[in-house]
C-alpha positions as CSV (number, residue, x, y, z in Angstrom):
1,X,-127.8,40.4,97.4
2,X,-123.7,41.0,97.0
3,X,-124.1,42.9,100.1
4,X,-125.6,39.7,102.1
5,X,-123.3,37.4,100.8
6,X,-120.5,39.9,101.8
7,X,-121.8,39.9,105.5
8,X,-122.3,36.1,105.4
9,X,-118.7,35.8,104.6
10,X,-117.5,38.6,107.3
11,X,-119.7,36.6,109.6
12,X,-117.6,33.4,108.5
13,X,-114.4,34.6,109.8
14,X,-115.2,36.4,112.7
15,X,-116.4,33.0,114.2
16,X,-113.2,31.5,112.5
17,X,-111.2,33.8,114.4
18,X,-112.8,33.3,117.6
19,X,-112.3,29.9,117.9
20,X,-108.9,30.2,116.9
21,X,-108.5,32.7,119.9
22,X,-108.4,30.5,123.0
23,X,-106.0,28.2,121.3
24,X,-103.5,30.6,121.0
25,X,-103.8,32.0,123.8
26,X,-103.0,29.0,125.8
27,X,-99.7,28.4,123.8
28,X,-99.1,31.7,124.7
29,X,-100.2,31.6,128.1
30,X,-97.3,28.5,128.4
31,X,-94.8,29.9,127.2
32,X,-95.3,32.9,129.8
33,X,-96.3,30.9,132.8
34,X,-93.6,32.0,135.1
35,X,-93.3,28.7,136.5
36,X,-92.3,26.8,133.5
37,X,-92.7,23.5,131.8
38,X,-93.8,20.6,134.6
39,X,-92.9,17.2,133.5
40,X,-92.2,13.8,135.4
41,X,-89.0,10.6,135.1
42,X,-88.5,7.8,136.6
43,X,-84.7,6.1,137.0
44,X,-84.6,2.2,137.5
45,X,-81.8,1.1,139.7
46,X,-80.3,-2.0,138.1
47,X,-81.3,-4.8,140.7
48,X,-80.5,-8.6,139.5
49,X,-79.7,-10.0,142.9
50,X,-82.7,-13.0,142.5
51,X,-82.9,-12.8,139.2
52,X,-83.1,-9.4,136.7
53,X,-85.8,-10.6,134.4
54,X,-88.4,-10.4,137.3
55,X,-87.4,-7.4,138.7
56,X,-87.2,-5.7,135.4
57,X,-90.8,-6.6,134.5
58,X,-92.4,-5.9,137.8
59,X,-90.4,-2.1,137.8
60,X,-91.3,-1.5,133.9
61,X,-95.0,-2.5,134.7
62,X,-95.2,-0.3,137.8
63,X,-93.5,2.3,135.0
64,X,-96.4,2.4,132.6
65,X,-99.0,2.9,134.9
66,X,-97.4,6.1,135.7
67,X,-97.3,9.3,133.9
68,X,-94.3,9.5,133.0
69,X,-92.1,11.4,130.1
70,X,-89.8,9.0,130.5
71,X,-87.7,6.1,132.1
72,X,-84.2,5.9,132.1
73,X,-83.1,2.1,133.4
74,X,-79.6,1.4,134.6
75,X,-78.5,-1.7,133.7
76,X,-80.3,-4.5,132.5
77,X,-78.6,-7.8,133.9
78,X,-76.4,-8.5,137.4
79,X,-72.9,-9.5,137.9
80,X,-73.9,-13.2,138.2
81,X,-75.9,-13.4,135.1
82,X,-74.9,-15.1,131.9
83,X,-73.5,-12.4,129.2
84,X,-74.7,-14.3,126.3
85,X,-76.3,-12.8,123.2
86,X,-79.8,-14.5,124.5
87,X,-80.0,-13.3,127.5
88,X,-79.1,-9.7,125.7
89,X,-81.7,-10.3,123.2
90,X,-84.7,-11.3,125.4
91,X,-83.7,-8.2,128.3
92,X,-83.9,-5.6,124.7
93,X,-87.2,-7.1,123.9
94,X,-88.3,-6.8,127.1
95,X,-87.6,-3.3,127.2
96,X,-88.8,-2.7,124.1
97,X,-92.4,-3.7,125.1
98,X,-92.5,-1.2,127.8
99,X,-94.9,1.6,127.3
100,X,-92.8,4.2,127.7
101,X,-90.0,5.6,126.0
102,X,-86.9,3.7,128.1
103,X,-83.5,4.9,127.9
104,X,-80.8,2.5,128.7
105,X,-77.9,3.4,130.7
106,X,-75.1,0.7,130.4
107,X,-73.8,-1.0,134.1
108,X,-70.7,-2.5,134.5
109,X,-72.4,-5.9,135.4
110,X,-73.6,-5.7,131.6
111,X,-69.8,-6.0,130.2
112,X,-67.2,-5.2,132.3
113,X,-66.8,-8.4,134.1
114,X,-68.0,-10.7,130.7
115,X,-65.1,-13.7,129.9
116,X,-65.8,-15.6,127.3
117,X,-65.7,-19.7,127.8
118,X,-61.8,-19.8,128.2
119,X,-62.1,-17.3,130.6
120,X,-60.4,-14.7,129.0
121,X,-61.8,-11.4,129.5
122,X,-64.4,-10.5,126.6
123,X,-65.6,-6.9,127.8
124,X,-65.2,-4.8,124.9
125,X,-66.6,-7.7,123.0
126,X,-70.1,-7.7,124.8
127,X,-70.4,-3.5,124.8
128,X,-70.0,-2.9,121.5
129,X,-72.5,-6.0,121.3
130,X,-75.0,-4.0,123.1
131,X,-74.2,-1.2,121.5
132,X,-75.9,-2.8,118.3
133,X,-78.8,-4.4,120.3
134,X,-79.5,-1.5,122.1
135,X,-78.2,1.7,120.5
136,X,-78.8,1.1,117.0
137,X,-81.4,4.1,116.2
138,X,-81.5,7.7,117.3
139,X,-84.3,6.8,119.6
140,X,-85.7,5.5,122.4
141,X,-86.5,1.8,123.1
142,X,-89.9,1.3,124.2
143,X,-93.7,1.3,122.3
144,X,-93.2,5.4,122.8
145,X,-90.5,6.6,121.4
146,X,-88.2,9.7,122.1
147,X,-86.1,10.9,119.7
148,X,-82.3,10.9,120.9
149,X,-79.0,12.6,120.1
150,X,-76.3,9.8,120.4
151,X,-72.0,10.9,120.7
152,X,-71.8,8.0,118.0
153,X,-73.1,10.7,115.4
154,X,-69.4,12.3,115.5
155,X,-67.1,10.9,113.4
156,X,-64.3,10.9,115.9
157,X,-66.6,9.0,118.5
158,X,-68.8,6.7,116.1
159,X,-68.3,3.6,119.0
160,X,-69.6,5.6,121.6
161,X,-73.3,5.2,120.8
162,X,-74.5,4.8,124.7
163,X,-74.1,8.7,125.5
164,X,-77.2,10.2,124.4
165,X,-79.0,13.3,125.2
166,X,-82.3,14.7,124.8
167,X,-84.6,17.6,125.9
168,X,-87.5,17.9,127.8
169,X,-89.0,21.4,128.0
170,X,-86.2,23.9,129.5
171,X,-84.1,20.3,130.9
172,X,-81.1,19.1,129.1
173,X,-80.7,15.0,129.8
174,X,-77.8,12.8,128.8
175,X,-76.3,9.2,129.8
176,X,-72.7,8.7,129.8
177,X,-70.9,5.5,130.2
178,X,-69.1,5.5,133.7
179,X,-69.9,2.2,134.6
180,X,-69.4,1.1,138.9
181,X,-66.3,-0.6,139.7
182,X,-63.9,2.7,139.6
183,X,-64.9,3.5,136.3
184,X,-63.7,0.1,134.8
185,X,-59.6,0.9,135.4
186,X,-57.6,-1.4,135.3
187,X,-54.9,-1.2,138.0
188,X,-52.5,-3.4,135.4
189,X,-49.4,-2.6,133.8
190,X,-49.4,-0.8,130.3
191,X,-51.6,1.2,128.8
192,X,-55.6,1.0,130.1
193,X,-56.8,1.2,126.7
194,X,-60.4,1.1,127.1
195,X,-60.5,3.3,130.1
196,X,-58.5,5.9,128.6
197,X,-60.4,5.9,124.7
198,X,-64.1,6.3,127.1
199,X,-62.3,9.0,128.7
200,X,-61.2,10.7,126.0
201,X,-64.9,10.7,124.4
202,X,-66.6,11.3,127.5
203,X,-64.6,14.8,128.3
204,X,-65.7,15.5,124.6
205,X,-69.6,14.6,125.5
206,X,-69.5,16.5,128.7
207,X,-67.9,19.9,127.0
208,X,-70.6,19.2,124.2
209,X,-73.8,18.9,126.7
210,X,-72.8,22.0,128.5
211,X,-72.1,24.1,125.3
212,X,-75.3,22.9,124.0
213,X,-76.8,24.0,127.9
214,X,-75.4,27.6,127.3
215,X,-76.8,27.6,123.7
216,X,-80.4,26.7,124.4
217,X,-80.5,28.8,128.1
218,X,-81.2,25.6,129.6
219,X,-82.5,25.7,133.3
220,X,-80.6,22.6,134.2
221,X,-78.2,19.6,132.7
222,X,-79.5,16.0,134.3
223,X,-76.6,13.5,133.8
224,X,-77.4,9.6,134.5
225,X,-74.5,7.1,135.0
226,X,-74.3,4.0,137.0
227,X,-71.0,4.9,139.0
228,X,-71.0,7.4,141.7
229,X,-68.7,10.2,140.7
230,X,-68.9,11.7,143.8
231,X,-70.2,15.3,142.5
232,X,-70.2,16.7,146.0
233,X,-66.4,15.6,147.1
234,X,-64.7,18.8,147.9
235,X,-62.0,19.4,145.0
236,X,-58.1,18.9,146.6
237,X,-56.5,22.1,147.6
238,X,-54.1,23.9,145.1
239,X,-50.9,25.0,145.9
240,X,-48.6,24.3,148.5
241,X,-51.6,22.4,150.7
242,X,-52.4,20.3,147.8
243,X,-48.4,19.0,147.3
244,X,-49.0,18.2,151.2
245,X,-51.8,16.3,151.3
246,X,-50.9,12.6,151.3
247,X,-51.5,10.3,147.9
248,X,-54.7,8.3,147.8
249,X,-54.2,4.4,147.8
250,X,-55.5,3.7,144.9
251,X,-56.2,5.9,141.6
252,X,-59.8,7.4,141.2
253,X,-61.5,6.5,138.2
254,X,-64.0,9.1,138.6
255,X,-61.6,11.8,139.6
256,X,-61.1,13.8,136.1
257,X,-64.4,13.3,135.4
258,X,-65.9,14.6,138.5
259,X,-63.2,17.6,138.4
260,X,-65.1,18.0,134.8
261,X,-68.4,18.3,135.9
262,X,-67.6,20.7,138.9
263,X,-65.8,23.1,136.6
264,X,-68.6,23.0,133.9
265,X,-71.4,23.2,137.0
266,X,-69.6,26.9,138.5
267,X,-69.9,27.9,134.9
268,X,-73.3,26.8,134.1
269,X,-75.6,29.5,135.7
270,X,-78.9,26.7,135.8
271,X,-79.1,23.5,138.2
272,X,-76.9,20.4,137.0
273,X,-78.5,16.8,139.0
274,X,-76.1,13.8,138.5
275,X,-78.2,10.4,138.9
276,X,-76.9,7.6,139.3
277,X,-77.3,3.6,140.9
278,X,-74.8,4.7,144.8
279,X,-75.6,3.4,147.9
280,X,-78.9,5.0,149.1
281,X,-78.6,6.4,152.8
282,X,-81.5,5.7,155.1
283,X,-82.9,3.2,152.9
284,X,-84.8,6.9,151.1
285,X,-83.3,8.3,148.0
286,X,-82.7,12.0,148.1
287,X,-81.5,15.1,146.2
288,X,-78.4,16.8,148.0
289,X,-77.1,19.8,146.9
290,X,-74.2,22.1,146.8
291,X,-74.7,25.3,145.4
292,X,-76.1,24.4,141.8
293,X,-74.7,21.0,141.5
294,X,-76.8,17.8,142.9
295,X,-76.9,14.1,143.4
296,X,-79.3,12.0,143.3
297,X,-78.4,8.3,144.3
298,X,-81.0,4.9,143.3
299,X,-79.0,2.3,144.6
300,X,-81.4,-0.6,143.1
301,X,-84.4,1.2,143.8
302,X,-86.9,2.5,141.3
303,X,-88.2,6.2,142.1
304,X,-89.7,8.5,140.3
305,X,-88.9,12.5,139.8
306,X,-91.1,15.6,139.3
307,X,-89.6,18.3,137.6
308,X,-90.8,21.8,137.6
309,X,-88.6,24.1,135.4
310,X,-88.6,28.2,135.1
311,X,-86.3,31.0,136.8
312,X,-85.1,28.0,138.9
313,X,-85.5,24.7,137.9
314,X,-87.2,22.2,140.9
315,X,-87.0,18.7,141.3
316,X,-88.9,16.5,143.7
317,X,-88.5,12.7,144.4
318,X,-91.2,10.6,145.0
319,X,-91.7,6.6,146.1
320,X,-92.5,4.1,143.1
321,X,-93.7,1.3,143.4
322,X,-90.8,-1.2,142.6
């Protein structure tokens, strides 16, 4: 009888043990496929020319339907659109109904040109007012959240709460607050306080993201903004051929920033993809690349990305429906 019970119980386990099998052998199977981790995005160019609301809801619907990992919207009002605490309020809950986890990337027409009723400019007023509606937890908004990593956690950079980053698979994403409009300088006399404290904390973020890149062996960096740095631009000669090139007319807003991002990329040894709401060319948005480092401009389009990571990370754009 002991001897049964002992073969019962053998019996037992095997099975246990061979339904725990194919279980781990597809984990394992993953984290070997050659071809890495496939997941998919889509970006929401910040369109409010007849009206945001509409817009907003047509492109988050069209968003749900979609499998998605996640959406990243840029923007969520126009220039000509009231900057009042409503308005805020109902865009937020809005986005917060959306079915997928939706990251918010600030646009200038959200708070850099926002007076208050004596006209008076009140633009650091209104972003650090969204920075409570729409920053406040180290999340997502949306009914699915994604758990976020937000510059505010520093100490030193506690008002910055609109950079974020998060992971998905081998892909490191962040936003970073370099809104259209040259980067909101001011060409005024004095010192250009608010351009110059975002400045400070951005060259912090950016060194941060890239250190964290190197740490985790990411396959690529993916940074949304709304202004076009200009990734591509051709850095200006050094030397004597640099002293003799002639002044720009006006100062670039993007300039350190971009010089940033094209020493970081040459260092990086994955793909690094800035997105962000520039003109479209040929009405079709579409990755350009040099070397490692990309662009992909939205304008006010809503498209969606495929993204195929491994030895070399891929990305694909598709149409979406918006």
């Amino acid at each position: 009888m002991p001897g049964l019970q002992l073969s019962v119980v053998l019996a037992g386990m095997l099975a246990a043990l061979l339904a725990i099998a194919p279980a781990g052998a597809r984990e394992n199977g993953k984290k070997k496929n050659k071809d890495g981790d496939a997941h998919q995005f889509a970006v929401i160019g910040n369109n409010a020319a007849d009206g945001g609301e509409a817009w907003l809801k047509h492109a988050l619907k069209a968003s749900s339907e979609a499998s998605l990992d996640f959406v990243v919207l840029t923007g969520i009002k126009g220039d000509k659109e009231t900057c009042g605490d409503r308005l805020y309020q109902k865009r937020r809950d809005l986005i917060e109904d959306a079915r997928r986890p939706v990251i918010v990337s600030l646009a200038g027409s959200d708070w850099t040109g926002c007076r208050n009723s004596a006209g008076r400019t009140n633009a650091i007023e209104r972003l650090n007012r969204l920075r409570e509606l729409l920053y406040g937890e180290p999340s997502s908004l949306g009914k699915d959240k994604l758990a976020v990593s937000r510059l505010s956690a520093s100490p030193r950079f506690r008002s910055y709460a609109e950079n974020a980053h998060w992971q998905v698979g081998k892909v490191l994403y962040a936003t970073i607050n370099l809104p259209a409009g040259n980067n909101h300088y001011l060409p005024a006399a004095g010192r250009n306080s608010e351009y110059e404290d975002r400045m400070v904390a951005n060259r912090f973020w950016l060194n941060r993201l890239f250190a964290i890149a190197r740490s985790d062996k990411a396959d690529a960096v993916v940074l949304f903004s709304e202004g076009d740095v200009k990734p591509l631009l051709q850095a200006q000669p050094a030397g004597l051929r640099g002293l003799l090139r002639p002044e720009p007319a006006a100062f670039d807003g993007f300039g350190a920033t971009r010089r940033q991002i094209q020493t970081q990329a040459a260092k990086f040894k994955g793909k690094v993809l800035l997105v962000d709401s520039g003109a479209v060319e040929n009405g079709k948005p579409l990755i350009k690349w040099r070397d490692n480092l990309g662009q992909l401009s939205v304008g006010t389009q809503a498209v969606e990305v495929k993204v195929r990571s491994g030895k070399e990370a891929v990305f694909a754009v598709e149409d979406a429906e918006g």
